[in-house]
C-alpha positions as CSV (number, residue, x, y, z in Angstrom):
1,X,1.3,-25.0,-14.7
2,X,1.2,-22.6,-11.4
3,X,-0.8,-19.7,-11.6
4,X,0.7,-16.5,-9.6
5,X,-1.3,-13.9,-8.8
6,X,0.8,-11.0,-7.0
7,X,0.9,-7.0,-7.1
8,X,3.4,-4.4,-5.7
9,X,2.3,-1.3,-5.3
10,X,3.5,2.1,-4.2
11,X,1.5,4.9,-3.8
12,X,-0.2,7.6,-1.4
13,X,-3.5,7.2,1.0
14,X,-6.7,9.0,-0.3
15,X,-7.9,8.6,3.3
16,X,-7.2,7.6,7.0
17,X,-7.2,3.8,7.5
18,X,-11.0,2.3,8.6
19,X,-10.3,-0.5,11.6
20,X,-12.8,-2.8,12.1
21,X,-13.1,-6.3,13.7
22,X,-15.2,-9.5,12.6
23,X,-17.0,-10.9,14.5
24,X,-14.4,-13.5,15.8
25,X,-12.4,-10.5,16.6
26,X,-9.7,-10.4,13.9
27,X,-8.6,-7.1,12.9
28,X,-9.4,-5.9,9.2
29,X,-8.7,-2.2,7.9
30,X,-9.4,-0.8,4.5
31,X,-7.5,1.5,2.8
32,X,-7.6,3.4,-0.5
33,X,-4.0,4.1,-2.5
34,X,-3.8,6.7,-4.6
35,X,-0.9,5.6,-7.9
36,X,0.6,8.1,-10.2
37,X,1.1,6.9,-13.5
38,X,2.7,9.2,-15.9
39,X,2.6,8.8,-20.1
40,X,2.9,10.6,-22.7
41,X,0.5,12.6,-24.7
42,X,1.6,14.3,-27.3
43,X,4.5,16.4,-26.5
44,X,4.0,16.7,-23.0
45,X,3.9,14.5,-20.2
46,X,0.4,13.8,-18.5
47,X,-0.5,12.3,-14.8
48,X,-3.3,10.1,-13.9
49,X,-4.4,8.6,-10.8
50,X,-5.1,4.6,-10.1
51,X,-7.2,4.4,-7.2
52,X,-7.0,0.9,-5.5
53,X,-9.1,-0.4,-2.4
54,X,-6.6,-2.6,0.1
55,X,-7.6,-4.5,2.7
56,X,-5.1,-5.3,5.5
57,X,-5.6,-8.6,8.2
58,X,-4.7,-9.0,11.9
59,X,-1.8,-7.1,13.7
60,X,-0.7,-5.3,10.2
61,X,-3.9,-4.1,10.2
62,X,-4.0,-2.5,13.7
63,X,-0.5,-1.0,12.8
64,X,-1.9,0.9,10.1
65,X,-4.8,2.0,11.7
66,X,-2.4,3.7,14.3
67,X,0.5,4.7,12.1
68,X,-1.1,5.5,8.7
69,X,-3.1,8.7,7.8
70,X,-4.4,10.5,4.8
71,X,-1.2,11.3,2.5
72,X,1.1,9.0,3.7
73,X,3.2,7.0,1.0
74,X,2.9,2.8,1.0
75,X,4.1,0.5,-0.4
76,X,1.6,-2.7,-0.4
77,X,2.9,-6.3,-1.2
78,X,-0.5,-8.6,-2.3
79,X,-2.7,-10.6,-4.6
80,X,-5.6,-9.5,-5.9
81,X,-9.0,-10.4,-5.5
82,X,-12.2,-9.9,-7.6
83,X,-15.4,-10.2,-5.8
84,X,-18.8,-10.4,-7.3
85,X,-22.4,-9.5,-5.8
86,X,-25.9,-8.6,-7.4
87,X,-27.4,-5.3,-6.3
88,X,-30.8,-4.7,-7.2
89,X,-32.0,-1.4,-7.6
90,X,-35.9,0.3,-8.3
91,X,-36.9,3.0,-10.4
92,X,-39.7,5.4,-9.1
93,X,-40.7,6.7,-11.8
94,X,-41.2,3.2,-13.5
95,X,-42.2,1.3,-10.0
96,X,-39.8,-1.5,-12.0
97,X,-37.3,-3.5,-9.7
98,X,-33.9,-4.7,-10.9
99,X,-31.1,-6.8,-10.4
100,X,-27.4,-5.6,-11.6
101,X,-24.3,-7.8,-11.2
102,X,-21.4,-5.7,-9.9
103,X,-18.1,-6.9,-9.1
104,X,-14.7,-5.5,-8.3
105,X,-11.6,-6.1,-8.0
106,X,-9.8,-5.9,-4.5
107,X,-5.9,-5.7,-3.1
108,X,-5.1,-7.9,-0.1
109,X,-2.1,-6.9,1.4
110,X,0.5,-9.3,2.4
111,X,2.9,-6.7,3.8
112,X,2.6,-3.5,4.1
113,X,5.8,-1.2,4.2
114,X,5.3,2.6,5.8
115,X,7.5,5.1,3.4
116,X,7.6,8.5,3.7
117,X,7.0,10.0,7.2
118,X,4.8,11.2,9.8
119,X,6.0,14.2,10.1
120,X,9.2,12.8,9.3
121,X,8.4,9.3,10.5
122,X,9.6,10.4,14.2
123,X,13.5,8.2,13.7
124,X,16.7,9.1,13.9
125,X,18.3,10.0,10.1
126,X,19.8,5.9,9.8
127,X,17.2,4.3,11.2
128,X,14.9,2.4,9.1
129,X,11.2,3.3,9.2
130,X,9.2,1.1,10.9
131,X,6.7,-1.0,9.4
132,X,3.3,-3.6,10.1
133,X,4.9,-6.4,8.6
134,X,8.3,-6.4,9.7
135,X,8.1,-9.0,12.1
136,X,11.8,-10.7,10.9
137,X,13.9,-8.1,12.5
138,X,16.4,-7.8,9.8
139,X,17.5,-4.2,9.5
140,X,19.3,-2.9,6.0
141,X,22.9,-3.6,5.5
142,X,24.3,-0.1,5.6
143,X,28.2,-0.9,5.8
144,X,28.7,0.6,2.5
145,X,27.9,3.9,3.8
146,X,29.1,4.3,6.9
147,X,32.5,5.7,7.8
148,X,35.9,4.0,8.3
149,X,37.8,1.6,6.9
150,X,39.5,1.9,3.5
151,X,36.2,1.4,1.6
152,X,36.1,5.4,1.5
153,X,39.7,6.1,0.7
154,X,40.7,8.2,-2.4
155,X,43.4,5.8,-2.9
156,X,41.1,2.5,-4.1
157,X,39.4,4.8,-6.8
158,X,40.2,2.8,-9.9
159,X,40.0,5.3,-12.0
């Protein structure tokens, strides 16, 4: 049996995006999304915040770097990844050194998709907003809302 690992999710950036390159020269940037989950506790309705780290590869990354700020809303299409490392760590009052294995679980983005504006995304009401990993160049079907034809007439109501 396959195994799927995948995650959608939409959110808001806690902090501009961090470019950086390897040392073969691809493009990586980090960035940290803020999720609102809301439940209830009691009678009322309570928020809390997931924070997620996501890294971004090659020309999506660049994109976001020069698109994407602090605030903006995201929605990031990805797998997870858990990475492991020891840290060790010394005590000074002890003089004692030791080792602690950490680990963490990651979000590598597979597309990312710019929502919400900056400062109103800078297109014409219609357009879509331009995103890092739109590469296909399919734009949103948007006959059903645009003027003409009988589609809007007050005579094909059913009801």
């Amino acid at each position: 049996m396959a195994s799927i690992n995948r995650v959608i999710l939409v959110g808001n950036l806690t902090r501009d995006p961090e470019l950086r390159h390897t040392p073969q020269g691809a493009a990586v940037c980090d960035l940290r999304l803020a999720v609102n989950n809301h439940r209830k506790q009691g009678e009322e309705w309570v928020e809390k915040a997931n924070f997620f780290d996501v890294t971004v590869w090659g020309a999506q990354a660049e994109s976001c770097s020069k698109y994407l700020s602090k605030g903006r809303q995201v929605a990031i299409d990805g797998r997870l990844d858990h990475q492991t490392w020891e840290s060790t760590s010394s005590c000074e009052q002890c003089g004692n050194e030791s080792a602690q294995k950490r680990s963490k679980v990651k979000v590598i983005a597979q597309n990312v998709q710019f929502l919400g504006s900056r400062q109103d995304a800078e297109t014409a009401p219609g357009e879509p907003v331009a995103t890092a990993a739109n590469s296909s160049g399919l734009k949103p079907d948007t006959s059903d809302f645009e003027s003409g034809g009988s589609a809007g007439a007050d005579d094909d109501i059913p009801f």
